[in-house]
C-alpha positions as CSV (number, residue, x, y, z in Angstrom):
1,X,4.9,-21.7,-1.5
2,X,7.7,-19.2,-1.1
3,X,9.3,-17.7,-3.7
4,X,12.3,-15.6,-2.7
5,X,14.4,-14.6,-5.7
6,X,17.3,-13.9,-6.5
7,X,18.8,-10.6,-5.8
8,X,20.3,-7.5,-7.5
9,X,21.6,-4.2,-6.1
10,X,21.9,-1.2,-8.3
11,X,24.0,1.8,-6.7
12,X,23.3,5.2,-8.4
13,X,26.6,7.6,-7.6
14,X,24.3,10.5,-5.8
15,X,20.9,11.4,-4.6
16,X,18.8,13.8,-2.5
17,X,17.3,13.0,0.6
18,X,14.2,14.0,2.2
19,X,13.9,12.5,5.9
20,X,11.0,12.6,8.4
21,X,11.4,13.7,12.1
22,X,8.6,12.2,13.4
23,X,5.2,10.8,12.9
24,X,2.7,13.1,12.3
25,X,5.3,15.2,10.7
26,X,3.6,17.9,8.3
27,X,4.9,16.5,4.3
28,X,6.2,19.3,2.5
29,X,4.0,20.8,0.1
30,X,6.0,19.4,-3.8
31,X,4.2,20.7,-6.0
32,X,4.9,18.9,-9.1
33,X,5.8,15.5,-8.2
34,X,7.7,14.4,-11.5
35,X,9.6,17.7,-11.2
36,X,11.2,16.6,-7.6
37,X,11.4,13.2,-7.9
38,X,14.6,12.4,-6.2
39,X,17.3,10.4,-8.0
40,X,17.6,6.7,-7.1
41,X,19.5,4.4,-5.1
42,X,18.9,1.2,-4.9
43,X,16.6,-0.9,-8.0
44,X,14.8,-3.5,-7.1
45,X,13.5,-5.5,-10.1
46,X,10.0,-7.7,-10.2
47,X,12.3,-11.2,-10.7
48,X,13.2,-10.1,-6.9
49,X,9.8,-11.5,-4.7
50,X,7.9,-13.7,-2.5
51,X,4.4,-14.1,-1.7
52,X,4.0,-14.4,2.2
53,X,4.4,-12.5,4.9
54,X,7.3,-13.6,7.5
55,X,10.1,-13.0,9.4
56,X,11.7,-15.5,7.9
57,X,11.7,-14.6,4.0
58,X,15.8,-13.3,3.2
59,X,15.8,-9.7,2.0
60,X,16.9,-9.0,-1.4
61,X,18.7,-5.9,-0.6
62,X,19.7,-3.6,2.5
63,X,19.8,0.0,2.1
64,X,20.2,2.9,4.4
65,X,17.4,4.7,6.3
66,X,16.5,7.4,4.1
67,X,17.4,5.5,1.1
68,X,15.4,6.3,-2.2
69,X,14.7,2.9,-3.4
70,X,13.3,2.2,-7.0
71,X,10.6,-1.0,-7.0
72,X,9.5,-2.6,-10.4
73,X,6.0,-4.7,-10.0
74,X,4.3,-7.3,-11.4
75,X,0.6,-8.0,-11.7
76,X,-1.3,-9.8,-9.1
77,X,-1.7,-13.1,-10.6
78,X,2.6,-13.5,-11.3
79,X,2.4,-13.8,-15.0
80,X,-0.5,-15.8,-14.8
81,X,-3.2,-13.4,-17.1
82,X,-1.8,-11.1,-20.6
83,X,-3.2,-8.4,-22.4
84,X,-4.8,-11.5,-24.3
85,X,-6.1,-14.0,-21.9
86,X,-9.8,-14.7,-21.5
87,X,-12.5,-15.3,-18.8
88,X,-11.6,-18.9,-19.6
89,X,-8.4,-18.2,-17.7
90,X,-9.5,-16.6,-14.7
91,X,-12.0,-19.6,-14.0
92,X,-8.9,-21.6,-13.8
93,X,-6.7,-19.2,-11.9
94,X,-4.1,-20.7,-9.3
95,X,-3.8,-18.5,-5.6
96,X,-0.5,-19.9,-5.2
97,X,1.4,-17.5,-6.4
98,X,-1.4,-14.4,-6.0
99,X,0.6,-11.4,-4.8
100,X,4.1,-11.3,-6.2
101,X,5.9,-8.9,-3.5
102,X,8.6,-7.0,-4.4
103,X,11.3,-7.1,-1.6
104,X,12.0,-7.4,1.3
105,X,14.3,-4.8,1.6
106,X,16.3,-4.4,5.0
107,X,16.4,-0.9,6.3
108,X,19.6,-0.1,8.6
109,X,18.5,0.9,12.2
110,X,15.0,-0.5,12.3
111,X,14.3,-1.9,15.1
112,X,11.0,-3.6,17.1
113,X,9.2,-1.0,18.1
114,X,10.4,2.4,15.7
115,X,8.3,2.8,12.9
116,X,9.3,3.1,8.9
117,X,8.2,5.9,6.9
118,X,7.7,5.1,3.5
119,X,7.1,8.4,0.9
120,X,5.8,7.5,-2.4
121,X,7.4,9.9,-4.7
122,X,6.7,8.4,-8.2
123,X,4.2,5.4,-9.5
124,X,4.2,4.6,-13.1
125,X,2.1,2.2,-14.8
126,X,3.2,-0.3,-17.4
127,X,1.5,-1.0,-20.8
128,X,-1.2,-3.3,-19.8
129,X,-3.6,-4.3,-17.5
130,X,-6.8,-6.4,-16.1
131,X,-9.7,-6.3,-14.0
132,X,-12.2,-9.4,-13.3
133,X,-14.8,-11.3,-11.4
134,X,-13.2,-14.6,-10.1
135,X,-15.3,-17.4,-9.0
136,X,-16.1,-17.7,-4.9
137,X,-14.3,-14.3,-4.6
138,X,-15.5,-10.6,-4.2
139,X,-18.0,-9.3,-1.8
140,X,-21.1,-10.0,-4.0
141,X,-19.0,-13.6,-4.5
142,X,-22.9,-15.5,-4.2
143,X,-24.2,-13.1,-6.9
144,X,-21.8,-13.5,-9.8
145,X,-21.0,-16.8,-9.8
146,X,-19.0,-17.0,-13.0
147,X,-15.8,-15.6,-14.5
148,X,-15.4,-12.2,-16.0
149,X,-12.1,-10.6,-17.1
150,X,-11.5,-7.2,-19.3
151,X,-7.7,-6.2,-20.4
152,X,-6.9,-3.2,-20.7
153,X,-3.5,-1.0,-22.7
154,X,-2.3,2.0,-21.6
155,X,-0.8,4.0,-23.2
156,X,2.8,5.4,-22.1
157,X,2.2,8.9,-20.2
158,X,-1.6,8.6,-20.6
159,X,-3.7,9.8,-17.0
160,X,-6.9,7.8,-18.5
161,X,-8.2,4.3,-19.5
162,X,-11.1,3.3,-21.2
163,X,-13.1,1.1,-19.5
164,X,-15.6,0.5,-22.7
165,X,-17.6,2.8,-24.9
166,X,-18.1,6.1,-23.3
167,X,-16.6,5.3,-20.3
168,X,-13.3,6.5,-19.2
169,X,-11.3,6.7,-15.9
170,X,-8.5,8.2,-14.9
171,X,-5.4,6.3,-13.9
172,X,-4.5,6.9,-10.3
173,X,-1.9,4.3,-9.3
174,X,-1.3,2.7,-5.7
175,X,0.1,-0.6,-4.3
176,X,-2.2,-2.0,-3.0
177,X,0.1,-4.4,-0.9
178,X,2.8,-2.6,1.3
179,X,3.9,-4.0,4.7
180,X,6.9,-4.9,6.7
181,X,7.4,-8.5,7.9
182,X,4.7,-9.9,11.0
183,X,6.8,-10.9,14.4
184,X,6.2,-14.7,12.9
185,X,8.4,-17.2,11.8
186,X,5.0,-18.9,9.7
187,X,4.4,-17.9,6.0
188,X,1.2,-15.8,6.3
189,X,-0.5,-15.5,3.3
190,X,-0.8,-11.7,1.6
191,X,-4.6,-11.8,1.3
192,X,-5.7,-10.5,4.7
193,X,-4.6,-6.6,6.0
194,X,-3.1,-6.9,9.6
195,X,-1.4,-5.1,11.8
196,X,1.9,-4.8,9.6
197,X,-0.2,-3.7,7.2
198,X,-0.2,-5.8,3.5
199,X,-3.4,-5.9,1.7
200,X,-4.5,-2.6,2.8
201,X,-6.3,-1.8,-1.0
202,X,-6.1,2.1,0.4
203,X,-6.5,4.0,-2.8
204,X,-5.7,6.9,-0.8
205,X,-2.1,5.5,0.1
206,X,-0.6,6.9,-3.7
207,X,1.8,9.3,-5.1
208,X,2.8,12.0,-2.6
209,X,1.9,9.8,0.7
210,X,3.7,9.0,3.4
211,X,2.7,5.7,4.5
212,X,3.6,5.3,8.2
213,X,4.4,0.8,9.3
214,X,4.9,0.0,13.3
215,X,8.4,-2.0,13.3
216,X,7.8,-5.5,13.9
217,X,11.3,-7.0,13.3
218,X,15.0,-5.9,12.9
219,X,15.4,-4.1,9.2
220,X,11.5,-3.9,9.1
221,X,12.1,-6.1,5.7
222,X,9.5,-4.2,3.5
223,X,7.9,-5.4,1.0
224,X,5.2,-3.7,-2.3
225,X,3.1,-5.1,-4.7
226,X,-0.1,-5.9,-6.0
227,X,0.0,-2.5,-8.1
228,X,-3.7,-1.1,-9.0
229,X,-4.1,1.4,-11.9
230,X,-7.4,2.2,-11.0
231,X,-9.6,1.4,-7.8
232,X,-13.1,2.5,-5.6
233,X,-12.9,2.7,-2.0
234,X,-13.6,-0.8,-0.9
235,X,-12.6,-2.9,-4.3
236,X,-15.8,-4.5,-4.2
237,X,-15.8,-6.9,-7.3
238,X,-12.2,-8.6,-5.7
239,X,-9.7,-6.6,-8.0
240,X,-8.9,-3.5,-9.0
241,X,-7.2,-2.4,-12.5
242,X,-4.0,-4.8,-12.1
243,X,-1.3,-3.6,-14.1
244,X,2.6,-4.2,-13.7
245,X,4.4,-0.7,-12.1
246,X,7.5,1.0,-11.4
247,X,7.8,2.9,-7.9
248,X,10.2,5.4,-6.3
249,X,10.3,5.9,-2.9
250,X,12.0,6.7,0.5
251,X,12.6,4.5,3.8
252,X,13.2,6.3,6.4
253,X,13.3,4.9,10.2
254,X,11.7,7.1,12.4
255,X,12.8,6.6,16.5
256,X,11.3,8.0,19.7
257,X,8.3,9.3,19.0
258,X,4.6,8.3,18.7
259,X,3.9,4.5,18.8
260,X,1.1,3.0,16.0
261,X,-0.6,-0.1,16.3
262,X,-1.3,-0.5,12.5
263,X,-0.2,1.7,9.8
264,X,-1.1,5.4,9.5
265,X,-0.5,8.0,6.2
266,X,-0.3,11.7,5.5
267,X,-0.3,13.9,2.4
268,X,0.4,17.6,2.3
269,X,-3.7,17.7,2.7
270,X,-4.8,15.4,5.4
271,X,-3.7,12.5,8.4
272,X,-4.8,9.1,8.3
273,X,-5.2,6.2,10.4
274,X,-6.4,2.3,9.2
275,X,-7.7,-0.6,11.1
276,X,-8.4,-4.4,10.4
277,X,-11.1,-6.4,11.6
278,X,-13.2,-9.1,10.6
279,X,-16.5,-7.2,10.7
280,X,-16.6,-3.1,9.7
281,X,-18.3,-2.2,13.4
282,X,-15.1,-3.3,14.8
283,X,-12.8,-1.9,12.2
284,X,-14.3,1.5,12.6
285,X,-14.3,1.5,16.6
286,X,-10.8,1.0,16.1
287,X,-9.6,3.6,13.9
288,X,-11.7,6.1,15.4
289,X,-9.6,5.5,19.0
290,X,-6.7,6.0,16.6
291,X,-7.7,8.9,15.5
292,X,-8.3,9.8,19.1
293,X,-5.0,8.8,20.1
294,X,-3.2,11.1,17.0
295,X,-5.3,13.9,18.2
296,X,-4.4,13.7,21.9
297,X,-0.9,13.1,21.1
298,X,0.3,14.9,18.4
299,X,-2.3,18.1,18.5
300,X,-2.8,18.8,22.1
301,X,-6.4,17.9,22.4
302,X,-8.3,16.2,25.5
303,X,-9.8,13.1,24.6
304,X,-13.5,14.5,24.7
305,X,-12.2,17.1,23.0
306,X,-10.6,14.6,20.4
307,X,-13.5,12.6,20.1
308,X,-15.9,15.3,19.1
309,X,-13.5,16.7,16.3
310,X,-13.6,13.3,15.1
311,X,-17.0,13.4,14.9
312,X,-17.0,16.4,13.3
313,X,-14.5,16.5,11.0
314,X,-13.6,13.1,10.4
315,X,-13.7,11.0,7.2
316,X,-14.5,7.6,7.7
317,X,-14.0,4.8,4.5
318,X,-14.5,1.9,3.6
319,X,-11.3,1.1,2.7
320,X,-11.6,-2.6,1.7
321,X,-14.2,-5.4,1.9
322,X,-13.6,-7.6,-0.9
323,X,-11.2,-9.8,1.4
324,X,-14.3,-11.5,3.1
325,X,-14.5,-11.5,6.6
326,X,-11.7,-9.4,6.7
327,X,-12.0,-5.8,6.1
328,X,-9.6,-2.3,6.6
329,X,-11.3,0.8,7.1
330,X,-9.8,4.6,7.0
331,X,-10.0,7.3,9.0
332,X,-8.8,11.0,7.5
333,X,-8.5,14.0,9.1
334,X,-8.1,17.4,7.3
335,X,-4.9,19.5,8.4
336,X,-6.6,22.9,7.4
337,X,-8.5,22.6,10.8
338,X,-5.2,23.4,12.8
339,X,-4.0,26.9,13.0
340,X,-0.3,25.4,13.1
C-alpha cells in the first residue's frame, strides 16, 4: 500500500552552496563535518513518506538543484517496534509498511538521463533503536528460525552503543535506502537494490559521501530512509541498528558528463561503484566493468590497463546479502594512486 503524506515546506532565509561539476569530481577535503555543515533549506519531516518505489508517488516538495535539504527518518518497521517492544513483536511484524521513505523530493532540471548528486553532510541519530532476527528473513533465515529483538538508547551526542556486557560499537550512521524513482508507473516494493538504487545497505554511503543516482524520470523524485546506526558489510542477520535520524544534504543535478548505469559514490578518500544481481558472481562481474568504465573514462586508462589496476588496487565488498536472491556488491578504488 502507498502511503504518500502530506506535505510541508520549510524555507530558511540563506544558505551556502556547494555544487559538483561532474561525476567523478574530486569532494573537497572538510575537515570537520559538523563545523561546515551548510545551513538548510528545505525540511522535510518523517509524517512526509511512502513505501514503494514509482514514478507515480506525488513529491512532497520541489527544491532547486543544489538545494541543502534537511530529512527527518523513521525506523524501518513505521512505528511498528519501541524502545520497549519484545521478540513477541517481531514474530508478528507486518511488511506492509517496512521502509517508510522520506520524500520524494523533485529536483529542478533533472531530467532522463543526467544524474543527481546527493552529498551527505550531516546524519544524526535519534534516542532509540533496534536490531533483530525475524522469522523466514536474513541470510542464515533456515538456521534461526525464531524471533530475536534487542533495543537499544543512545544517548544524545554519544559515537558508541552498547551492544551488551563488554561489547561496544561505535555509531556510524547511513541510510540504508536512498534512490530516485524507477522509469515505472507500478509500486515496486523497497526491499530489493536496483538500478535506481534503494536498498543498497552500503555502510560506506555515510557522512561526507557523495552518492552519485542515474536520472530515471523528470525531477529524479528522491527519496531516504531506512536509517542504520550501526551496520557490517553485508547486514547478514536481515537488519542493522534501526534507529529514527535526521539528515542534511545537497541535490545537485549534474548534466553532460559521464553516464552510470547504477549508482556510484566518492569521499575525499576513495571512488566507488555498486551493482545488483541475484547471485554475487554476477554482481561482482558487473561492478568490476564499472570500475573499468570509471577508469577509462574519467582517468585516461586503456581498458587492459584499467582492468589490471582493478585487480590490483581494487576493493571488492560484499555490500549486502540479506535481501535473498538479491544482492549489491561494491567496488572502491583509492584516489592516492593518481598523481592528479
Amino acid at each position: 500500500m502507498n502511503r504518500t503524506r502530506s506535505r510541508k515546506r520549510i524555507l530558511v532565509l540563506s544558505a551556502t552552496v556547494f555544487a559538483a561539476s561532474s561525476v567523478g569530481c574530486t569532494i573537497e577535503q572538510w575537515g570537520d563535518p559538523r563545523e561546515r555543515v551548510p545551513e538548510v533549506e528545505f525540511t522535510i519531516t518523517a509524517d512526509q513518506t511512502h513505501n514503494r518505489f514509482s514514478s507515480t508517488i506525488a513529491p512532497v516538495v520541489t527544491v532547486p538543484s543544489g538545494a541543502i535539504v534537511e530529512a527527518f527518518t523513521s525506523e524501518a518497521t513505521d512505528g511498528q517496534l519501541n524502545l520497549q517492544s519484545t521478540a513477541e513483536d517481531v514474530a508478528t511484524l507486518d511488511f506492509d509498511p517496512i521502509h517508510p521513505l522520506t520524500g520524494p523530493i523533485f529536483v529542478e532540471g533533472a531530467k532522463v538521463g543526467d544524474v543527481l548528486a546527493v552529498q551527505l553532510h550531516e546524519i544524526e541519530v535519534g534516542s532509540w533503536g533496534w536490531a533483530a532476527i525475524i522469522p523466514q528473513f536474513g541470510f542464515l533465515a533456515d538456521s534461526f528460525p525464531d524471533a530475536f529483538l534487542k533495543t537499544f538508547a543512545i544517548d544524545s551526542g554519544s559515537s558508541t552503543v552498547e551492544f551488551t556486557d563488554g561489547v561496544s560499537l561505535n555509531l556510524d550512521p547511513f541510510p540504508g535506502v536512498m534512490g530516485v524513482a524507477p522509469a515505472s508507473d507500478s509500486l515496486l516494493s523497497t526491499i530489493p537494490p536496483r538500478a535506481n538504487g534503494g536498498n543498497m545497505d552500503n555502510r560506506h554511503m555515510t557522512q561526507g559521501t557523495t552518492v552519485y543516482f542515474p536520472v530515471f524520470v523528470d525531477g529524479a523524485l528522491f527519496s531516504i530512509g531506512d536509517t542504520h546506526a550501526v551496520q557490517g558489510d553485508g547486514e547478514v542477520s536481515g537488519t542493522a541498528l534501526e534507529a529514527p535520524m535526521r539528515i542534511v544534504m545537497e541535490l545537485t543535478v549534474l548534466k553532460g558528463g559521464r553516464a552510470i548505469p547504477e549508482p556510484q559514490y566518492e569521499t575525499d578518500s576513495y571512488y566507488a561503484v555498486t551493482a545488483f544481481a541475484t547471485d554475487l558472481d554476477a554482481a561482482a562481474k558487473k561492478a568490476t566493468s564499472y570500475m573499468i568504465d570509471y577508469l577509462v573514462e574519467e582517468r585516461g586508462l586503456g581498458r587492459e590497463e584499467a582492468y589490471v589496476l582493478t585487480s590490483l588496487a581494487g576493493d571488492l565488498k560484499i555490500s549486502e546479502v540479506v535481501d535473498v536472491p538479491h544482492v549489491l556488491v561494491s567496488l572502491h578504488m583509492p584516489k592516492n594512486i593518481f598523481e592528479n
